[in-house]
C-alpha positions as YAML, in Angstrom:
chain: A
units: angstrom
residues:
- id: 1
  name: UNK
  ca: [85.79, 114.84, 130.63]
- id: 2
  name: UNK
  ca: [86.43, 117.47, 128.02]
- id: 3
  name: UNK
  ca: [90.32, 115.95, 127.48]
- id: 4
  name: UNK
  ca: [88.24, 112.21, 127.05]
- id: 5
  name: UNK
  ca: [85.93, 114.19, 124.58]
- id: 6
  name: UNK
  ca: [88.82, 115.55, 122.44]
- id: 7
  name: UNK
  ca: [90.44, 111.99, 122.00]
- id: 8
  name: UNK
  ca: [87.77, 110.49, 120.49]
- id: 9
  name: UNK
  ca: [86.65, 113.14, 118.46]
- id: 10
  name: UNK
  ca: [90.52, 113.12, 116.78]
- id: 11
  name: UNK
  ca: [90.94, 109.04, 116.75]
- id: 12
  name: UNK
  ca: [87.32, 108.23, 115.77]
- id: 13
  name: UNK
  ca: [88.59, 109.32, 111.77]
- id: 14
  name: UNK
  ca: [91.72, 106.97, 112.26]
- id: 15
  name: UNK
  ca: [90.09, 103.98, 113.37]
- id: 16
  name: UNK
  ca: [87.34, 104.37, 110.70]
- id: 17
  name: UNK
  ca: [90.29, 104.04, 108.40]
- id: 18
  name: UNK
  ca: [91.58, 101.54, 109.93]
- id: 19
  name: UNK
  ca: [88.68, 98.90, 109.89]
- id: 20
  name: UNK
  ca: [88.16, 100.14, 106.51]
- id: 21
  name: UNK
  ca: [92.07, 99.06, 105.24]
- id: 22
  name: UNK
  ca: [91.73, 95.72, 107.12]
- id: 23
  name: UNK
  ca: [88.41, 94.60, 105.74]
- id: 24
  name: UNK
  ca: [88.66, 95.15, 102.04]
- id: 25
  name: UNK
  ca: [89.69, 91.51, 100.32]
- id: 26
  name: UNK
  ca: [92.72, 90.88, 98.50]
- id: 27
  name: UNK
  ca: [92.50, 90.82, 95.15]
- id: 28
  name: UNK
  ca: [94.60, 87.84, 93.33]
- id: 29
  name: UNK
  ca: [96.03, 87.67, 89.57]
- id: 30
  name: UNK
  ca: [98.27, 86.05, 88.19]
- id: 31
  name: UNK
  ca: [101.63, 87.88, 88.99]
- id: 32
  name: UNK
  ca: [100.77, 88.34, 92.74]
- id: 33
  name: UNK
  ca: [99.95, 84.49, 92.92]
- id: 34
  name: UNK
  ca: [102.91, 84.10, 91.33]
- id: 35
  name: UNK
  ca: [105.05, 86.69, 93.97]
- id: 36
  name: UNK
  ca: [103.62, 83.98, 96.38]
- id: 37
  name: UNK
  ca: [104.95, 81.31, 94.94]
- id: 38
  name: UNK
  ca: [108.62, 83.01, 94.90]
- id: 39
  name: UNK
  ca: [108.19, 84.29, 98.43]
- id: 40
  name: UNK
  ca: [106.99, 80.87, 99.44]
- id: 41
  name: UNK
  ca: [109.73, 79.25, 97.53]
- id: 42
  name: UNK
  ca: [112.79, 82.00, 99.32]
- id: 43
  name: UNK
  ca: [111.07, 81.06, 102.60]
- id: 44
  name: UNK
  ca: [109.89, 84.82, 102.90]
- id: 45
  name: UNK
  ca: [105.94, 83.93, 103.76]
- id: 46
  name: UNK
  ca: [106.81, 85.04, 107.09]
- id: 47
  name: UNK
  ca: [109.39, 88.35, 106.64]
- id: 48
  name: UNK
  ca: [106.79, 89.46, 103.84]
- id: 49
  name: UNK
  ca: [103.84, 89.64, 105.66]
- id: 50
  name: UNK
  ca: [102.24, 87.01, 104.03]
- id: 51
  name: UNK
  ca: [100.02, 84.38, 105.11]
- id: 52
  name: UNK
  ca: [100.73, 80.65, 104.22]
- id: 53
  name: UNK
  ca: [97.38, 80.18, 103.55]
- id: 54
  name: UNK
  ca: [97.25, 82.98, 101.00]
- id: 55
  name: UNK
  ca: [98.00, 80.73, 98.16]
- id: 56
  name: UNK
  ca: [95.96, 77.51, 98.40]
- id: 57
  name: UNK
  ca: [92.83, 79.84, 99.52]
- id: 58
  name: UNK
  ca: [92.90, 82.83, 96.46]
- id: 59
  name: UNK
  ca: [95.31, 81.05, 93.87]
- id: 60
  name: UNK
  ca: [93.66, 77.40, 93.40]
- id: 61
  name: UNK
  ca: [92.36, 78.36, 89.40]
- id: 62
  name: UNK
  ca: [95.10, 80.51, 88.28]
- id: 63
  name: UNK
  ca: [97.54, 78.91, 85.69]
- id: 64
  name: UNK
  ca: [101.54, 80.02, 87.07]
- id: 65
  name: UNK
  ca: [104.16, 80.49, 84.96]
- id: 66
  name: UNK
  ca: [106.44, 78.41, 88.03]
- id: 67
  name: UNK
  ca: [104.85, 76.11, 90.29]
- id: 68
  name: UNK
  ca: [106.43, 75.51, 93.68]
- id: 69
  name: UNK
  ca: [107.18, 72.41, 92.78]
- id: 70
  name: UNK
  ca: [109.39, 73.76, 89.86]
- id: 71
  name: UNK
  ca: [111.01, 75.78, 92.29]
- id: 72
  name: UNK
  ca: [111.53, 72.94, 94.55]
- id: 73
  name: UNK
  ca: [113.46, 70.67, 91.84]
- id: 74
  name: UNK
  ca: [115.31, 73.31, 90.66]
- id: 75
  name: UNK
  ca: [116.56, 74.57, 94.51]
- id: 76
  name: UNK
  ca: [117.20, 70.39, 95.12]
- id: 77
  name: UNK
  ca: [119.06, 70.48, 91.99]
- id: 78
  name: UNK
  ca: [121.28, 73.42, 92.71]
- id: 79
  name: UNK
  ca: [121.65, 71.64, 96.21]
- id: 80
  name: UNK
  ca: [122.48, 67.91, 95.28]
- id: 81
  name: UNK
  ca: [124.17, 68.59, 91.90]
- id: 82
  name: UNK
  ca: [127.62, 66.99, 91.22]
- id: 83
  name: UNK
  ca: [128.54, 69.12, 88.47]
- id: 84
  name: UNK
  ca: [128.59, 72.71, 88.20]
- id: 85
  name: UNK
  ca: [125.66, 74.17, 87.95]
- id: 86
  name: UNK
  ca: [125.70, 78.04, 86.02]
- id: 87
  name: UNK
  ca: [122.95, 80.39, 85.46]
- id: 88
  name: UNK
  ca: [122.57, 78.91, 81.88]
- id: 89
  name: UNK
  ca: [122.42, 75.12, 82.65]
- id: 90
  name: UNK
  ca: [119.66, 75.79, 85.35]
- id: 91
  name: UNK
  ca: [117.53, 78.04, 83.41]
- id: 92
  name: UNK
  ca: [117.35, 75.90, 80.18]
- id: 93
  name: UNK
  ca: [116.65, 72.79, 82.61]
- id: 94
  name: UNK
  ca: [113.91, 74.66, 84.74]
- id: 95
  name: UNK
  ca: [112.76, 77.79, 82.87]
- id: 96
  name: UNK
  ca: [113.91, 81.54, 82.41]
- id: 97
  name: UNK
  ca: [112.28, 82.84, 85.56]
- id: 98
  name: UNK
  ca: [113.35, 79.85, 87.72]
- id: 99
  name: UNK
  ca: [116.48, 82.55, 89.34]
- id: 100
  name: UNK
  ca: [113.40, 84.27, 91.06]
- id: 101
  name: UNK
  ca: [112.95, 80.76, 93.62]
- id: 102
  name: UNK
  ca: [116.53, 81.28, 94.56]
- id: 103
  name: UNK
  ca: [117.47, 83.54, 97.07]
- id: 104
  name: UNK
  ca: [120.59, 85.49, 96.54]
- id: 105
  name: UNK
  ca: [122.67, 84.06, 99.61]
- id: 106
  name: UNK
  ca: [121.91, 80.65, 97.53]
- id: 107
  name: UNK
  ca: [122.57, 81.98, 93.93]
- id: 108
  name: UNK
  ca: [126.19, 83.60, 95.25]
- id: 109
  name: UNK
  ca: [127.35, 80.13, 97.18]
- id: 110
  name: UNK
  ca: [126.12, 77.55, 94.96]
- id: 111
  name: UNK
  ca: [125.90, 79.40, 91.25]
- id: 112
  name: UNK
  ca: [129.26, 79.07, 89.20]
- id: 113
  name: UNK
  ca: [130.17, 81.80, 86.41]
...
């Protein structure tokens, strides 16, 4: 009884903590809508810890500087492209911040210097 006692008196502090970590709300600017939409576009929602929901529900109002769809063109673009495609001829085509949709398996096999 005494050992039962002792557990919950030492764990009762950690699971306060814990409800209180899970239950505060997200807050969403900008940038961290935009992380989302470069996680999202890498296909890291799910290595990242992030829910796919995360963006349509706390990111509807908030301008981006890259959409997903921008980063979908500009991945089917470095995909489909007959010409060489360099760092330079994708960013003036998509935007400066467009590298960020790409991961870097995709930048090293299909980006020419």
């Amino acid at each position: 009884m005494l050992y039962v006692k002792r557990f919950y008196m030492k764990s009762f502090p950690i699971i306060i903590l814990l409800i209180i970590s899970t239950s505060c709300k997200k807050e969403y600017d900008s940038n961290s809508c935009q992380s989302l939409v470069f996680k999202q576009a890498k296909g890291l929602n799910a290595a990242a810890g992030t829910k796919a929901n995360d963006f349509k529900k706390y990111c509807k109002g908030i301008k981006l500087r890259i959409t997903l769809e921008q980063c979908k063109r500009a991945t089917n673009y470095l995909l489909t492209s007959f010409s060489k495609v360099t760092e330079k001829k994708i960013k003036a085509k998509y935007g400066q911040e467009v590298m960020n949709c790409l991961n870097k398996s995709m930048v090293k096999k299909y980006i020419k210097k």
